[in-house]
N, C-alpha and C positions, 0 to 999 in steps of 0.2 A: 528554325522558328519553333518555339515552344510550344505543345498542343494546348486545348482549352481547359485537360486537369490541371495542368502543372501553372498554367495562370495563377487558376481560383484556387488552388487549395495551400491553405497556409504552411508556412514552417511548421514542422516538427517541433515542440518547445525541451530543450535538453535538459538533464537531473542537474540544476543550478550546483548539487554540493558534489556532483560527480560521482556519488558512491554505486554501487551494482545493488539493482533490485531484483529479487531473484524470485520464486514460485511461491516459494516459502515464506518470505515477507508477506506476501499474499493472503495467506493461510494456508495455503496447499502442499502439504510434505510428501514430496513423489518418493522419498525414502522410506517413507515409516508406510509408506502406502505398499509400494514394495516389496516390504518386512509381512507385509499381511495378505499378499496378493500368496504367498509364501507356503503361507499356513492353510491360508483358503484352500489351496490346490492339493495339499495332504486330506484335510477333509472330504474335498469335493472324492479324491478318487476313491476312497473308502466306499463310494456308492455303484462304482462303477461295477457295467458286468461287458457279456462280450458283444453287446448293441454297439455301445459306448465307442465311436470309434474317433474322436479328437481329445487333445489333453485343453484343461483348463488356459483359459491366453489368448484363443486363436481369435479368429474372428465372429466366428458361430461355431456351435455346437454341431458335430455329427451325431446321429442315431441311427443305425442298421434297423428298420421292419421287420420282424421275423414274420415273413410271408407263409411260411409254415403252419404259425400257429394263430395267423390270422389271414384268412387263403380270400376274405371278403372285407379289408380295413375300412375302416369311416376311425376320421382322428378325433378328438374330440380333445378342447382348449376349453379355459379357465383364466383367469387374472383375478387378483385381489390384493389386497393389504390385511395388515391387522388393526389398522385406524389407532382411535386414541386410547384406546389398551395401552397404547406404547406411554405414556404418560402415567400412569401407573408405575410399570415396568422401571421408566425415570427414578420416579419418587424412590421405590423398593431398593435398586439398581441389581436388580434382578431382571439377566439378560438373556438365561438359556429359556427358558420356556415360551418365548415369543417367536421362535425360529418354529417349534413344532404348529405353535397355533395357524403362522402362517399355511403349511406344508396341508396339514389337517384339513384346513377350511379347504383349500384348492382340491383335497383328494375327494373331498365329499359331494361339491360339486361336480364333478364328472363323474362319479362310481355311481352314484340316482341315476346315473343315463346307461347304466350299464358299461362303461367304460373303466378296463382296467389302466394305474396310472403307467406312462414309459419314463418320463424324465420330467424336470421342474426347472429352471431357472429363478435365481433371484434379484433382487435390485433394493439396493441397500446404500443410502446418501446422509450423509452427515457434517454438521460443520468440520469440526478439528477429527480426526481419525484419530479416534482410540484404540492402539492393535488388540488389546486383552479384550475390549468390550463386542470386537467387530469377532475375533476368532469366537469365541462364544455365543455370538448370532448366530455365527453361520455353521458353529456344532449339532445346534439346536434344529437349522436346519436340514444337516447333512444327517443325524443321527432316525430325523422324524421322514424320511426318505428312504433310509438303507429300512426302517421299519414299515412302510410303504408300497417295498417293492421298487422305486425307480431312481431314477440315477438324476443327480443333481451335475450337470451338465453344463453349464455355463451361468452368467448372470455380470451384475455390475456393482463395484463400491464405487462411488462419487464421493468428492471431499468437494463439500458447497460453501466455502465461510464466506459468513453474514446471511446466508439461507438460512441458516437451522442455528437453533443456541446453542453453546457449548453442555455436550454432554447429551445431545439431544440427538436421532435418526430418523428414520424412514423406513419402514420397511413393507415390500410389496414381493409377488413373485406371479410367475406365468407356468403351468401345467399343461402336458401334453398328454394323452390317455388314446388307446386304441378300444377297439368293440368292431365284432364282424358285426356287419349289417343285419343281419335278420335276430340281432339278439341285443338291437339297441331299445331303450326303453324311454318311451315320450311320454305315457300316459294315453295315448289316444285310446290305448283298448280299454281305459275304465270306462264301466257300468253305472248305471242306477242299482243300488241292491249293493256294493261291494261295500266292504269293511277296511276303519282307518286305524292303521295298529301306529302308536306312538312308541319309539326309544329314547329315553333319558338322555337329558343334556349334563353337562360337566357342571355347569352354571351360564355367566352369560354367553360364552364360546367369545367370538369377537364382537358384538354387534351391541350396541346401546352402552355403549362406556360415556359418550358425553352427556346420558342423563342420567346415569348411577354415580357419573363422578360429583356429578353437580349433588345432589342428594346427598350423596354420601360425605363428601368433604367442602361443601357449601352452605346447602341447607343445616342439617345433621352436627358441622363440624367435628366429625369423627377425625382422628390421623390414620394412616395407612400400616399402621403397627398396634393401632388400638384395638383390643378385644370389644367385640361386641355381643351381646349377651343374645339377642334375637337372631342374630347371623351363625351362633355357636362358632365362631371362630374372628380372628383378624380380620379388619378389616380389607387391606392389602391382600392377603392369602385368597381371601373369599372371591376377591377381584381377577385375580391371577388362575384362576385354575385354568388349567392346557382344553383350548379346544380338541373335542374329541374325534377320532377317525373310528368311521363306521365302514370302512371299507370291508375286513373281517365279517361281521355281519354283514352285509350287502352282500358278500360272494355267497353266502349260506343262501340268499333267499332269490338268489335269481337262476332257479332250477327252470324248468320248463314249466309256464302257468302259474308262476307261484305269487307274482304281484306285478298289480297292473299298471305301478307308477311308483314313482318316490321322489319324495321331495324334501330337501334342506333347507332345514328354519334357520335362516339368518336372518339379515337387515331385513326388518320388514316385518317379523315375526312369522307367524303361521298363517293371521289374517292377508300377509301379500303373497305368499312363496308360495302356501297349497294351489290356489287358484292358476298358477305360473304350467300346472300338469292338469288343471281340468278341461276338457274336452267341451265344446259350448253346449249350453241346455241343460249341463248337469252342476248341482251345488255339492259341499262338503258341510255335511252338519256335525259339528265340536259338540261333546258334552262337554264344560269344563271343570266339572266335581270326576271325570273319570282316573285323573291321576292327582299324585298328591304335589301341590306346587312345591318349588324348594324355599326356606326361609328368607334365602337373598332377597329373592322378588316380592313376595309379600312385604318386605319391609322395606319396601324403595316402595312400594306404593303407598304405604302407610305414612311414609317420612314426605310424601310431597302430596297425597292426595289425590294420586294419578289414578283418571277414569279406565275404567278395567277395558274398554276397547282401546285406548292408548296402551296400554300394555299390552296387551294381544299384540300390536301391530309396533312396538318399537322392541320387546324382547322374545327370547323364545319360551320363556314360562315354564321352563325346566324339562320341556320335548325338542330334541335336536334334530330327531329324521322322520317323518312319518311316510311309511309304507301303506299301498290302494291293495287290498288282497281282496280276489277274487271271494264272495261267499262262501264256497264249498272249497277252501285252501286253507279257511282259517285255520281250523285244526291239527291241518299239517304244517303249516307256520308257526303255529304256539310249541306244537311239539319240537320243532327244531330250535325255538329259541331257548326253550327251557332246557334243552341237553344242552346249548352253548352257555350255559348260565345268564341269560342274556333277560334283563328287564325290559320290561316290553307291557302296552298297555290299551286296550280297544279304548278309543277314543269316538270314535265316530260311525259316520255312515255316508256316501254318496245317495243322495237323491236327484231328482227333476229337479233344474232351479235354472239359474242365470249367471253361473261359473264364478260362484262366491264363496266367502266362507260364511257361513250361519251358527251363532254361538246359542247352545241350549243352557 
């Protein structure tokens, strides 16, 4: 007697012309995917050291702890994308420098906490698999990695068609980063009295591209190859520049005492992200004539009329990291960044307040 699926559930309906429908028909080329699973795995090992203890394929990623040199571990994780920068990137078809921005933003995020990075993963989905366009993602970011310090370690391509348009990607990735425990860095020890030293941004790093797009090639109808004379550059170029890794500096300034927080201006600008390290009852007060803006941004305000707290709080207004230095460190921080060559810019001041930002 038949059970109650095999009742209700219908025939099968068979390919009427009989021909074999295959993956491919699909969209999905597990060959050309293959061909670039291939190349990926020559990149990826270029980062490898002797943590690294799986090859590229498996199921996860191995990483060895060197318990040696971290005798107190706390892990410290990350995830992001590079958003619609990547539509730029499109237009341009300019594909290596999206890998670093990814790698970049993840290292910065964790290195403010005090954590140096171990390995990255990436995850990278697109309709039709293009192998030249995907090897070149993922040079971009196997190259911004081995420059990094960590080993690119695993990750995923997906071939989505009808997800994504032809010619179009995704791209996100996941950071793993160590810090011994008594030298992780929250912000909790900022003061009232301490000083807010700003480091220059590349331009917008990743964050606010769908309202400089719209400005720029909306409002504006600039093209993305057209010079523009306020921006002193390309339009596209001006768009593209590589978010910056401050990691380098961040190892210089996290001596014993030497700052008592930090924090990475991304989405959100300064007006969300500082507040993210202040401790309650105390405010962060911005001068903002203390550095000088870059032209991109003045002119995306000027091309749509954007109120200057909207801007504060959708880009980074040409400060990419701002460090909490203790009062009595400035000096010895200004002195170290100046032998690093390193622009840098007193911005502010911690006071009493209600864990805000306050613009002078």
């Amino acid at each position: 007697m038949p059970d109650a699926e095999s009742e209700t559930k219908p025939a099968a309906k068979k390919n009427s012309g009989g021909a074999t429908v295959s993956y491919a028909d699909a969209g999905v080329d597990i060959t050309a995917g293959d061909r670039a699973k291939q190349r990926i795995k020559m990149l990826a090992r270029k980062t490898f050291n002797k943590q690294v203890l799986s090859e590229i394929g498996g199921f996860g990623g191995l990483f060895a702890l060197d318990l040696a040199k971290y005798p107190e571990p706390v892990l410290v994780s990350s995830a992001d994308g590079v958003g619609t920068k990547l539509k730029v990137a499109f237009e341009l078809g300019i594909h290596h420098t999206v890998g670093a921005d990814l790698v970049n933003h993840c290292v910065n995020d964790i290195a403010v906490q005090g954590a140096t990075p171990l390995f990255f993963l990436d995850y990278l989905a697109t309709g039709r698999l293009e192998n030249s366009v995907v090897e070149t993602v993922v040079r971009g970011i196997s190259e911004a990695c081995r420059a990094n310090g960590c080993a690119l370690i695993g990750g995923e391509t997906a071939q989505m068609p009808g997800f994504y348009a032809d010619g179009e990607y995704d791209l996100a990735g996941t950071i793993i980063g160590a810090v011994n425990r008594p030298n992780i860095i929250t912000g909790a020890g900022i003061v009232n009295g301490d000083v807010l030293l700003g480091l220059p941004s590349n331009g917008l790093h990743t964050n606010g591209y769908s309202l400089a797009r719209k400005l720029l090639f909306e409002v504006a109808k600039y093209g993305p190859e057209q010079y523009v004379n306020e921006l002193k550059d390309k339009t596209g170029a001006a768009l593209m520049r590589t978010h910056r890794s401050y990691l380098g500096v961040i190892k210089k300034l996290t001596g014993p005492g030497l700052v008592s927080g930090m924090a990475h201006i991304t989405g959100g600008g300064i007006t969300e992200n500082l507040p993210r390290i202040l401790p309650k009852g105390l405010d962060a007060v911005i001068d903002r004539a203390s550095w000088p803006v870059p032209p991109l941004f003045e002119h995306l305000q000027q091309l749509g009329n954007v109120d200057e707290d909207e801007m504060f709080r959708t880009f980074n207004m040409g400060i990419g990291l701002i460090a909490v230095i203790p009062a009595e460190q400035v000096k010895k921080v200004k002195a170290i960044l100046n032998r690093a060559n390193e622009r840098h810019f007193l911005i502010g001041r911690i006071t009493r307040g209600t864990r805000k930002v306050v613009y002078n």
